[in-house]
N, C-alpha and C positions, 0 to 999 in steps of 0.2 A: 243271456249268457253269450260270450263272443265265440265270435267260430273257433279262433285259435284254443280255448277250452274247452271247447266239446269236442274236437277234432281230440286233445290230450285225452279226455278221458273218454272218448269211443275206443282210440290204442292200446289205453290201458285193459280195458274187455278184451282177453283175448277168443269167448266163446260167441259165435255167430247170434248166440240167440240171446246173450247179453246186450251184444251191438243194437241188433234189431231194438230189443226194449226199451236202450237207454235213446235210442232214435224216436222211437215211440214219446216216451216221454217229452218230448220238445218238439214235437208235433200240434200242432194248435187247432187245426182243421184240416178235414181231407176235402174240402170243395170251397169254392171261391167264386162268389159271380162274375159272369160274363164282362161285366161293365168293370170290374174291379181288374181280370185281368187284360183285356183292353184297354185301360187307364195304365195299368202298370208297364204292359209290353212298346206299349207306343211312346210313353215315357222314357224305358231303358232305350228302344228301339232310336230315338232322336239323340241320345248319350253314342251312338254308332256311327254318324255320319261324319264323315272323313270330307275332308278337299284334297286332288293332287294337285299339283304342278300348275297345270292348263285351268285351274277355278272349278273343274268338272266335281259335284258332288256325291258320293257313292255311301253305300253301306257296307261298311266294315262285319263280317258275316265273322270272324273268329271273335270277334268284340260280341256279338250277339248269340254264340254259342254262350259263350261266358254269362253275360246278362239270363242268358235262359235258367241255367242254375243259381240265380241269382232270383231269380222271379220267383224258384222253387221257392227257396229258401224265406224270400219276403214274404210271400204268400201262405206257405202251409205251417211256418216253424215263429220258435220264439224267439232265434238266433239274431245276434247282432255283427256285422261286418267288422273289422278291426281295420282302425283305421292306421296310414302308413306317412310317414313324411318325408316329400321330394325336398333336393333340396335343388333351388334354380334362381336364376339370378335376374334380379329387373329393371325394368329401363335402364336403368343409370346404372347398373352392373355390381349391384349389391348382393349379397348374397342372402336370399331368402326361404325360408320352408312354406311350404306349402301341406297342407291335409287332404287324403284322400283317402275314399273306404277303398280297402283291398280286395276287390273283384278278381285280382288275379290269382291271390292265394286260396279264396274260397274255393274255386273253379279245380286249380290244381291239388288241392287238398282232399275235394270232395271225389272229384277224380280215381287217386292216388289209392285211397284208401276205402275205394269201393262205398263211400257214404252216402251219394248221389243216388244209388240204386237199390239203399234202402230204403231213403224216403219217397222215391219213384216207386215202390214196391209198396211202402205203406199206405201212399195218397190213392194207389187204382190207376190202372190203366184206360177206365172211362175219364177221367178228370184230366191224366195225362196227355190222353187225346183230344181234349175239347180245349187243354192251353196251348200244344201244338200246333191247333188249329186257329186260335185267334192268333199266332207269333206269325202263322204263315199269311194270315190275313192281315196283320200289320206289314210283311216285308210285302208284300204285291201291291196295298195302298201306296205304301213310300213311294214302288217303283214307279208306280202308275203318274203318280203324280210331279216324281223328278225324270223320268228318263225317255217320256213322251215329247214328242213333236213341239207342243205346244211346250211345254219346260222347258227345251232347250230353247227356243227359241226367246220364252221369258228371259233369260237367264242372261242370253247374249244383248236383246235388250238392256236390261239393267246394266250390264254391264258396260253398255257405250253410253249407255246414260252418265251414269258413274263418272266413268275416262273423260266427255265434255263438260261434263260440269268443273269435274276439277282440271283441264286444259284451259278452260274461261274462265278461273278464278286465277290460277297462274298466270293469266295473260293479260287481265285485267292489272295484275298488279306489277309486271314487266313492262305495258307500253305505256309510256308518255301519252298525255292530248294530243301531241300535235299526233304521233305517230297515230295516234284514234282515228285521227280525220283522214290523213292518208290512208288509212285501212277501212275506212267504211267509205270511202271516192271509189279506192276501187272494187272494192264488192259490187258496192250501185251499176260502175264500165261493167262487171261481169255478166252483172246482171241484167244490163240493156235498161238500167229505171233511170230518169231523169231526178234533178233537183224539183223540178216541177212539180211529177207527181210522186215525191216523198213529201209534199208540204200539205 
């Protein structure tokens, strides 16, 4: 069933203990192995990662609020995401649709209408706290692994890597031969090497 139809007809229940049932019923499981939700959070978890400005890469923590009820939902329920289309335009400034599932309506829906907190109430509060607990062990691996010393400094590597490589394919393809030879005579002067011993 898609969310936008169970969200209608959970509304339609106007009695709490309808709600609950009709939650109940589209409940598939109240436990989920480790690996399974580890597989999924770290999945959602990489659907988070932002770039600003500066190339720095971060996690988007209200994107991953979201994906959290999102994890519920893949993991304990029979529900299916409704999907929504952007409409955006490409290279050449066409105008295109694009498909995406709506993470943001389920989130604010479930939200809204208190539905998050009945399935959070059906699945157990031991189960809720052992996916909590792998979400928080996926965001401290990410950190670990982008916002350490050694990351950054990865990072800025690659990145001057990157910049010369494409600075010597643009220059390769701006200078002339002759200009070649003049430019690699005086690298050799800078560098104090004779013709001698480049041969």
């Amino acid at each position: 069933m898609l969310v936008s139809e169970f969200v209608k007809g959970f509304n339609n229940l106007k009695n709490p203990e309808l709600q609950r049932n009709f939650c109940d019923q589209h409940l598939v499981k109240k436990y989920a192995s480790i690996v399974q939700k580890n597989a999924v959070l770290k999945n959602f978890a990489d659907g988070c990662v932002k770039r600003n400005d500066s190339g720095i890469s971060y996690l988007d923590m209200v994107a991953n609020k979201m994906n959290m009820t999102w994890a519920i939902v893949f993991l304990y329920t029979d529900l299916t995401l409704d999907e929504v289309e952007d409409a955006l335009k490409d290279a050449q400034g066409n105008s295109v649709t694009k498909k995406r599932q709506d993470v943001i309506g389920l989130y604010d829906q479930f939200q809204e209408y208190g539905i998050i907190n009945v399935f959070c109430d059906l699945i157990g509060e031991r189960e809720l706290n052992e996916l909590l607990m792998v979400n928080n062990n996926v965001i401290e691996t990410w950190h670990e692994e982008h916002s350490s010393a050694r990351a950054f400094v990865s990072e800025l590597t690659d990145k001057a890597v990157r910049t010369f490589v494409e600075m010597t394919a643009l220059m390769q393809e701006a200078i002339t031969p002759a200009d070649r030879e003049k430019l690699s005579e005086t690298i050799k002067q800078f560098v104090g090497v004779s013709d001698e011993e480049t041969k």
